[in-house]
N, C-alpha and C positions, 0 to 999 in steps of 0.2 A: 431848385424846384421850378415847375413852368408855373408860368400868372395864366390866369382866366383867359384873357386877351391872345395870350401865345397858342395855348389848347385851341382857340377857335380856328386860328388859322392853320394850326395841324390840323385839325380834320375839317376844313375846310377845304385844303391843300389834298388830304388825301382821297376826300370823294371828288376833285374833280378830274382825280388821275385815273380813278374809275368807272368816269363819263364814255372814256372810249375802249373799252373793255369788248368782246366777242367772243362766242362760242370757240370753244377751242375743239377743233377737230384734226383726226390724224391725216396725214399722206395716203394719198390711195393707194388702194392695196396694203396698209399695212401690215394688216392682221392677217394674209397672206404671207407672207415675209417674215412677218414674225413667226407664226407655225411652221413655216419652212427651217426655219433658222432652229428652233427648239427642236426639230424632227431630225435634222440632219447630225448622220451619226449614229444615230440612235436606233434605228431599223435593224431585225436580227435576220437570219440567214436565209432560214425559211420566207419571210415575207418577202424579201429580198426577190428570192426565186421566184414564188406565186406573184407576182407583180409584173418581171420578167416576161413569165410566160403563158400572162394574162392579157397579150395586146393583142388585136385585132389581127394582125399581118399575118398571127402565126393562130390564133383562134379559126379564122374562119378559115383558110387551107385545111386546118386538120380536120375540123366536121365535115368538111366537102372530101375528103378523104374515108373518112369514115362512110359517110351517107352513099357512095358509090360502092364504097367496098358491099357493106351491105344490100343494096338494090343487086348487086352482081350474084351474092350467096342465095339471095331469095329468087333469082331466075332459074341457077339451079337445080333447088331444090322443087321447083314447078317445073322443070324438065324433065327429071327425075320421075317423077308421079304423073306418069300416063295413064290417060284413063280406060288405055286398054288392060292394063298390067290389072287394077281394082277390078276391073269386068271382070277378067280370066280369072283369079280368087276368089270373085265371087260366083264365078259358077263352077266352078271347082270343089267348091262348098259343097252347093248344094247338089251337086250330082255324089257326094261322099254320103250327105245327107238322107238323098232319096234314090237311095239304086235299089230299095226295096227290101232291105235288111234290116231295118229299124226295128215300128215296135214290132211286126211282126215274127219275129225272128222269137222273142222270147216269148210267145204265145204257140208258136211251133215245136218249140225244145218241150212244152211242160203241156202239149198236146191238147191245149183249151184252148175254144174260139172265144173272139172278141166278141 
């Protein structure tokens, strides 16, 4: 069994190995590293691909692709739509319209004026 005298200098002894003690902090980046390391492997196929073919080199090509394509289909379709073609149906209309067989036309069959 320890005496009195021995006790003290155990914990006398042990606080003063605890005099130079410090935060204990990780490696930089660990926690980078470590979620790399628990991740790796582990990704399924799909994500795999969407990640892929989620990077910029190939992202913005294809919008610039798309975005031309587009501007190109809506020139067009504004070519396409002259506004002579509107005019001549629209007066095409109204000369079906008003060539003067309207209402009068059924006020002439049934011999009443307006």
């Amino acid at each position: 069994m320890i005496k009195g005298k021995d006790i003290d200098n155990l914990v006398e002894d042990t606080l003063q190995s605890l005099d130079g003690l410090k935060k204990a902090s990780p490696a930089p980046y660990f926690h980078v590293r470590l979620m790399a390391r628990m991740n790796d492997g582990n990704e399924s196929i799909p994500f795999k691909f969407i990640s892929s073919i989620m990077q910029p080199a190939l992202i913005i090509p294809a919008v610039s692709v798309l975005l031309v394509f587009h501007i190109y289909m809506i020139g067009g379709y504004l070519k396409k739509r002259s506004p002579t073609a509107t005019e001549e149906r629209v007066q095409a209309l109204a000369l079906e319209y008003n060539n003067g067989s309207g209402t009068s036309f059924f006020y002439e069959r049934n011999n009443e004026n307006p």
